[in-house]
VEXDREN-2710 file (C-alpha; in Angstrom, 1 decimal):
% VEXDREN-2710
k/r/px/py/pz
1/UNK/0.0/0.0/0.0
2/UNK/1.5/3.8/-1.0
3/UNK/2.5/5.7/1.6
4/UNK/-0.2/8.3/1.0
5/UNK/-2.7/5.5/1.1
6/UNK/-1.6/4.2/4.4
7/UNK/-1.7/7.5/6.0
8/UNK/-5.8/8.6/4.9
9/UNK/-6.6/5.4/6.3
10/UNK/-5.0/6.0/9.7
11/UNK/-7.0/9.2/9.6
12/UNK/-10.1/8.5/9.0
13/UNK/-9.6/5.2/11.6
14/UNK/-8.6/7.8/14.2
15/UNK/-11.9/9.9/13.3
16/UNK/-14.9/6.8/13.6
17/UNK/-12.4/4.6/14.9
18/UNK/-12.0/1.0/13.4
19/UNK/-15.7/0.3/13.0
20/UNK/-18.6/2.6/14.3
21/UNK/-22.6/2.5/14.0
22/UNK/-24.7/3.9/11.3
23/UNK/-28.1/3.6/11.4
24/UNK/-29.8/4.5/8.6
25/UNK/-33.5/4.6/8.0
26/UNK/-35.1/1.2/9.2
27/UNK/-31.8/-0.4/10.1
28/UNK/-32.3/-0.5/13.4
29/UNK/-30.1/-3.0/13.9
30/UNK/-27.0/-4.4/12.4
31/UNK/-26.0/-1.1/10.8
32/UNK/-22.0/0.1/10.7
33/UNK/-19.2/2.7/8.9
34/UNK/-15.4/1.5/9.0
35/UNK/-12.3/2.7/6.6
36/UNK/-12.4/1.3/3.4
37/UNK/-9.0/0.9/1.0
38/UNK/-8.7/-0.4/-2.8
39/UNK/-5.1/-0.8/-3.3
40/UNK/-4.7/-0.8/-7.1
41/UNK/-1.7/-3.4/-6.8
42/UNK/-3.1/-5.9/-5.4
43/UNK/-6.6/-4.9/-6.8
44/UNK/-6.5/-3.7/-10.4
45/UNK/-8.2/-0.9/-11.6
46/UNK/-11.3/0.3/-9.6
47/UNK/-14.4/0.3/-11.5
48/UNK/-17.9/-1.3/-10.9
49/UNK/-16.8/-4.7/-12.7
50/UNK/-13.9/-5.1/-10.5
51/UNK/-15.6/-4.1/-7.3
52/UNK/-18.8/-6.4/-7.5
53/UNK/-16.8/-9.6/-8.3
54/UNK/-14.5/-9.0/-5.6
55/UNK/-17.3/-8.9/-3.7
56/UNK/-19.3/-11.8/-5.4
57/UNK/-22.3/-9.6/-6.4
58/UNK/-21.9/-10.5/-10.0
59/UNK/-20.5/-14.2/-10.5
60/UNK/-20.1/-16.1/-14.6
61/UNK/-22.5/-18.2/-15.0
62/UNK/-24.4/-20.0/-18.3
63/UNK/-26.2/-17.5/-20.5
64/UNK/-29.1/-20.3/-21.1
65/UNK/-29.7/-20.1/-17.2
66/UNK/-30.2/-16.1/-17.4
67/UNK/-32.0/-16.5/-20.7
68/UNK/-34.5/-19.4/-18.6
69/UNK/-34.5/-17.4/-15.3
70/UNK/-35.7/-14.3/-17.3
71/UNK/-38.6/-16.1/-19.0
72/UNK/-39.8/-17.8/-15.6
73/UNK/-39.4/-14.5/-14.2
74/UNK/-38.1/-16.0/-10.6
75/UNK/-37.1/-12.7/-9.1
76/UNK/-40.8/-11.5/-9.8
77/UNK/-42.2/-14.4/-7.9
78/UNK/-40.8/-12.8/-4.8
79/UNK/-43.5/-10.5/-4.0
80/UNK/-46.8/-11.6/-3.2
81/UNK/-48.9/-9.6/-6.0
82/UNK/-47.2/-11.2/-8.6
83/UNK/-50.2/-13.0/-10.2
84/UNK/-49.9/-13.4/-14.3
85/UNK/-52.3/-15.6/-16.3
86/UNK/-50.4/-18.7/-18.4
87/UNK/-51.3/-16.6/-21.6
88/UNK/-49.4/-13.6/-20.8
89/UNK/-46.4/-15.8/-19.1
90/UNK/-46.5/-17.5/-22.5
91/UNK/-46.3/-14.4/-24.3
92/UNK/-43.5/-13.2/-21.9
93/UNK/-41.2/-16.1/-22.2
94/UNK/-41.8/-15.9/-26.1
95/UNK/-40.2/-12.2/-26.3
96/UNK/-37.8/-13.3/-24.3
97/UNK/-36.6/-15.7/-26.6
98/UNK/-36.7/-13.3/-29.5
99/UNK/-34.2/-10.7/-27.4
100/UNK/-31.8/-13.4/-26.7
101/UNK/-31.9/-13.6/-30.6
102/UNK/-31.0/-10.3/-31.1
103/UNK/-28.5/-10.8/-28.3
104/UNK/-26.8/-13.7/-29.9
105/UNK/-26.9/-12.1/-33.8
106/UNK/-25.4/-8.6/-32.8
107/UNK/-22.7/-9.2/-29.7
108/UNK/-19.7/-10.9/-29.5
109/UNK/-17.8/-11.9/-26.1
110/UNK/-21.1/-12.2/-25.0
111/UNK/-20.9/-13.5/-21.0
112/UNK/-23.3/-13.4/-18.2
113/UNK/-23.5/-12.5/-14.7
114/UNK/-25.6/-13.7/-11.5
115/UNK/-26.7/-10.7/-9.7
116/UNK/-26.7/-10.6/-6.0
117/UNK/-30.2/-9.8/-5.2
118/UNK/-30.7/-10.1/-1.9
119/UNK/-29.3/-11.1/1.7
120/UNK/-31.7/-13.3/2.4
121/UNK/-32.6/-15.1/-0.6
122/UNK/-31.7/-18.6/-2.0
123/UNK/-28.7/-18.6/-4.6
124/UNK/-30.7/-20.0/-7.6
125/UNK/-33.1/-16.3/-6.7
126/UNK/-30.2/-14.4/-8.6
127/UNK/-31.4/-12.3/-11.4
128/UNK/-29.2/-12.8/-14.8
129/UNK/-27.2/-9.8/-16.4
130/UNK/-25.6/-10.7/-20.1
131/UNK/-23.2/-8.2/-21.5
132/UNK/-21.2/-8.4/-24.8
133/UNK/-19.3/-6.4/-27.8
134/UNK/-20.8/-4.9/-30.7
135/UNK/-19.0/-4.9/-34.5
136/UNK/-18.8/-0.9/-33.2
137/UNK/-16.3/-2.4/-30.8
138/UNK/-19.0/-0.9/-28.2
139/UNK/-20.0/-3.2/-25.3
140/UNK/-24.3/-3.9/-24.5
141/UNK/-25.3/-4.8/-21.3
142/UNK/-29.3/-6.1/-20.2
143/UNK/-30.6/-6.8/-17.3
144/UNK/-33.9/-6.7/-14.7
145/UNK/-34.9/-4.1/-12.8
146/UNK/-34.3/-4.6/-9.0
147/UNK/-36.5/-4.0/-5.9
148/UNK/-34.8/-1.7/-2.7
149/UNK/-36.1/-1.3/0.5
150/UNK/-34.4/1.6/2.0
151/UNK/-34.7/5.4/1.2
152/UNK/-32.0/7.6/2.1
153/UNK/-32.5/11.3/3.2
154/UNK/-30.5/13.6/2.1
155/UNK/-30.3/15.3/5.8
156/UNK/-28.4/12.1/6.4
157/UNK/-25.9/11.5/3.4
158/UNK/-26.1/14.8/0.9
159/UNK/-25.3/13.6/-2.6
160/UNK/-26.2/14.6/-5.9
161/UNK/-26.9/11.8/-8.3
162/UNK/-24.3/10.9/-11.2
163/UNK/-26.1/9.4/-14.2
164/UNK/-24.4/7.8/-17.3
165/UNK/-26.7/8.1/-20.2
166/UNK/-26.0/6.7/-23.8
167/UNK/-24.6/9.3/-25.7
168/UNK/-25.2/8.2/-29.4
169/UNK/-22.1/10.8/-30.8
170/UNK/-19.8/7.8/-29.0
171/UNK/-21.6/4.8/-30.5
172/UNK/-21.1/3.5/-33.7
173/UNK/-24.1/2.7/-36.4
174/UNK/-24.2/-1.0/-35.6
175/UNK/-24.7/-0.5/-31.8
176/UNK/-27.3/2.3/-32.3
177/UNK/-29.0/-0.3/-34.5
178/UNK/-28.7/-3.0/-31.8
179/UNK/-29.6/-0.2/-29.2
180/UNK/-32.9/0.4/-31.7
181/UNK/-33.7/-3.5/-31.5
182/UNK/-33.5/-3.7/-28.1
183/UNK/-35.7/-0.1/-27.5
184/UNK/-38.5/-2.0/-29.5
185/UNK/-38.2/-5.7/-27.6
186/UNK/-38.5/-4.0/-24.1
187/UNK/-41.5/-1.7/-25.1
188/UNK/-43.0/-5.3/-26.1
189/UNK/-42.0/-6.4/-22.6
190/UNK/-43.5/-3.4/-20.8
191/UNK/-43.7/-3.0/-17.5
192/UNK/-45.2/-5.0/-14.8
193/UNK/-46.5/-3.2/-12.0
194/UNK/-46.4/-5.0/-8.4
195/UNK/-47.7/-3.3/-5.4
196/UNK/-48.6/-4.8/-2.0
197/UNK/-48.0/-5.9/1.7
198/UNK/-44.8/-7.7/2.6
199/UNK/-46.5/-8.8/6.0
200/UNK/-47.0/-6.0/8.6
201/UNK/-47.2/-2.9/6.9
202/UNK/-44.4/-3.0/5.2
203/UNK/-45.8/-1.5/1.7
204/UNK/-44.0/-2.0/-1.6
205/UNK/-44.0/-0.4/-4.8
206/UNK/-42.3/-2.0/-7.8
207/UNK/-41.9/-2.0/-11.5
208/UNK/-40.4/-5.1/-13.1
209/UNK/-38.6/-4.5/-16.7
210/UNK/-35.9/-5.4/-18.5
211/UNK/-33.5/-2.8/-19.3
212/UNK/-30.5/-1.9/-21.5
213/UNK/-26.9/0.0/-21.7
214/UNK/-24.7/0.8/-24.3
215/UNK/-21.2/1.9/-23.6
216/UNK/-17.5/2.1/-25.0
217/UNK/-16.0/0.1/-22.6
218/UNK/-17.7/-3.2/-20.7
219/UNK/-17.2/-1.7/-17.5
220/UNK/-18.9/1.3/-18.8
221/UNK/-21.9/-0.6/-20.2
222/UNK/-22.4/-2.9/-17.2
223/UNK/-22.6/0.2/-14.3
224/UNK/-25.2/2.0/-16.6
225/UNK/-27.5/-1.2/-16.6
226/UNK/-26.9/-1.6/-13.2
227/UNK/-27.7/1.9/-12.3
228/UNK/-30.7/1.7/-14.9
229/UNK/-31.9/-1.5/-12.7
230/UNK/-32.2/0.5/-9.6
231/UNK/-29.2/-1.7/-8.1
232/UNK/-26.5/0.5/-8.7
233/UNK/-26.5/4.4/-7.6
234/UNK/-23.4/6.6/-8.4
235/UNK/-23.7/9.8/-7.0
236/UNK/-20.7/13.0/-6.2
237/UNK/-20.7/12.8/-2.2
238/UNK/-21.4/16.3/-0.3
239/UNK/-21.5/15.4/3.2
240/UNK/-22.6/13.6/6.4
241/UNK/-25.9/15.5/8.5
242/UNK/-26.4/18.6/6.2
243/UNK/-28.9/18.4/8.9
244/UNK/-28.2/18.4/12.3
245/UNK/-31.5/17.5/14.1
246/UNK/-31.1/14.3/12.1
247/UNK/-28.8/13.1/14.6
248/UNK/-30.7/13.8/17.2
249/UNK/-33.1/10.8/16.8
250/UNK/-30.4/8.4/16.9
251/UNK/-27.6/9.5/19.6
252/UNK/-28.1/10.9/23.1
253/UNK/-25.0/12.5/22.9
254/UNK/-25.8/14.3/19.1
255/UNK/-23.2/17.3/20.0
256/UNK/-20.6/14.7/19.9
257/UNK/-21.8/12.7/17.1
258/UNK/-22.0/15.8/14.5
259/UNK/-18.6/17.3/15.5
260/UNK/-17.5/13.6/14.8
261/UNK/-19.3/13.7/11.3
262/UNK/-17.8/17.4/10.8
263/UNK/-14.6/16.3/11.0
264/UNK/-15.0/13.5/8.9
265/UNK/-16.9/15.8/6.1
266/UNK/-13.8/18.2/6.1
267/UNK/-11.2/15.5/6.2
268/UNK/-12.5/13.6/3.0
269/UNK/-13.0/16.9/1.0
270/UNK/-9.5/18.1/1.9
271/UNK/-7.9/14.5/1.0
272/UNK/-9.7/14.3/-2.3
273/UNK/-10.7/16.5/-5.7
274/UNK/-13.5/14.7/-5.6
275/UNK/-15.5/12.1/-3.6
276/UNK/-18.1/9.8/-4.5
277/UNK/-21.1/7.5/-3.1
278/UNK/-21.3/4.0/-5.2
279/UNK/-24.5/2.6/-3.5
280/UNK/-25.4/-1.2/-3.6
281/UNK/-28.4/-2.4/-2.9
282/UNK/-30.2/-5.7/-2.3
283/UNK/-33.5/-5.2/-1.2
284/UNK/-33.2/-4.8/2.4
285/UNK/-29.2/-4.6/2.5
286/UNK/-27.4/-1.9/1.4
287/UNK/-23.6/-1.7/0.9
288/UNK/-22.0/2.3/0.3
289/UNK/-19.0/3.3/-0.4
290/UNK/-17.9/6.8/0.2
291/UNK/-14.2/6.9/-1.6
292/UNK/-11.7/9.5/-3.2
293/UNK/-8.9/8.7/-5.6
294/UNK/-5.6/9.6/-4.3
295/UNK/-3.2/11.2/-6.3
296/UNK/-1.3/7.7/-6.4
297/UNK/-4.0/5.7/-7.9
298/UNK/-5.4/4.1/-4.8
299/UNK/-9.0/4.6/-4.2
300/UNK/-9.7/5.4/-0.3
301/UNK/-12.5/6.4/2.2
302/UNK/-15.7/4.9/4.1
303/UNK/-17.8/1.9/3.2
304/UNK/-21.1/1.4/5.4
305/UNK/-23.2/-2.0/5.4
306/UNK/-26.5/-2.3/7.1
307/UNK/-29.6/-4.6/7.0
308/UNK/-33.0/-3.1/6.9
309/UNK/-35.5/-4.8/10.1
310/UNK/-38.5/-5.9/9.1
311/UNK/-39.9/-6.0/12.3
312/UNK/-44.4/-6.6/11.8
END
């Protein structure tokens, strides 16, 4: 680890020590910040590809097995106002099959992912992602939409959001093409609307698609599907408790607590040009990263994981 690297993270373990709580909205339990460090050396390049499969949230696995886990629509199943007649589920599977034709004609390279959806469900729950190169040399990405539990305030983490569009001036003719196909397919698709009652109040609103990226790079084109799935947010961090009376609901001592979070604000914004918030989440889990490139490559900063409690 660089020199500079070492000394952020001694920093920032002096300021919330090595692992502090962080309770954010229905986590009441379970919730926690600590120093995170990606040491380009050992790591590679940071990016989103890099990060979730270090991770495990995205793990290889048989295109035919996203293709069949798409048309069953297992993810879907999940919520309890997921009722479809056998005609539409026919219908369904059928367009399904004709995208992963358009898949298969237009991309090369093509792989697929298993998407960590959850922290509680069973492994063969995992929602499919399948990404591959155009003739362009430009990379497509497709995937579900994904269901989260938790909303964050901005009087607790102040962001504002990043979002990676397709910009067609960077794409060549055969992806916008491709990226024309795949507009049509997913209108076909449409959207299915699930709304409901997990069990005890716990109220859900939900719109199942399938959605699409195109980028130049693959790392490029899987973050915007992942973002465009409501899995991934990117935002440019601003700082901890804009609002102080937030902290009030959580900590006797809030005096303490905000000068804490003060410090920490000022500290990241000296150490780094600029800082951002790469939010995962899983329906009730949620893993954030809070990180700053330093001017040696390393990427450095806070990472907070925390379980929402569904609690009826």
């Amino acid at each position: 680890m660089q020199p500079q690297t070492e000394q952020i993270l001694a920093t920032l373990q002096v300021i919330i020590e090595p692992k502090s709580g962080f309770h954010l909205p229905g986590h009441e339990d379970g919730g926690y910040i600590s120093p995170f460090v990606w040491d380009t050396s050992q790591n590679g390049e940071f990016n989103i590809l890099n990060l979730s499969r270090s991770q495990g949230w995205l793990k290889l696995t048989d295109t035919d097995a996203t293709i069949k886990n798409w048309q069953t629509m297992d993810y879907a199943n999940n919520f309890n106002s997921f009722s479809l007649n056998s005609t539409y589920k026919t219908a369904w599977a059928d367009k399904i099959e004709t995208l992963f034709q358009i898949l298969s004609q237009s991309l090369q390279d093509m792989e697929s992912f298993n998407v960590k959806t959850s922290s509680y469900f069973p492994e063969n729950d995992s929602v499919g992602l399948i990404v591959g190169k155009t003739t362009d040399e430009n990379w497509v990405a497709v995937c579900p939409t994904f269901y989260k539990e938790t909303n964050i305030p901005q009087g607790q983490i102040s962001r504002s959001p990043v979002i990676h569009s397709m910009s067609a001036q960077t794409l060549g003719e055969n992806t916008l093409n491709l990226v024309s196909q795949l507009q049509a397919i997913t209108s076909e698709l449409g959207i299915i609307h699930l709304e409901g009652d997990l069990g005890g109040g716990y109220y859900y609103s939900y719109d199942y698609q399938i959605v699409y990226s195109a980028a130049e790079t693959k790392e490029g084109a899987i973050a915007q599907a992942l973002q465009a799935s409501g899995m991934l947010e990117i935002s440019q961090f601003q700082n901890f408790f804009p609002d102080k009376e937030y902290l009030q609901d959580w900590y006797r001592n809030s005096e303490a607590e905000y000068a804490k979070y003060d410090k920490l604000n000022k500290f990241l914004n000296h150490a780094f040009v600029e800082v951002m918030m790469y939010r995962f989440s899983f329906w009730t889990q949620e893993n954030i990263y809070i990180i700053g490139e330093t001017t040696c490559g390393d990427w450095a900063g806070l990472y907070i994981k925390s379980e929402f409690v569904y609690n009826p």
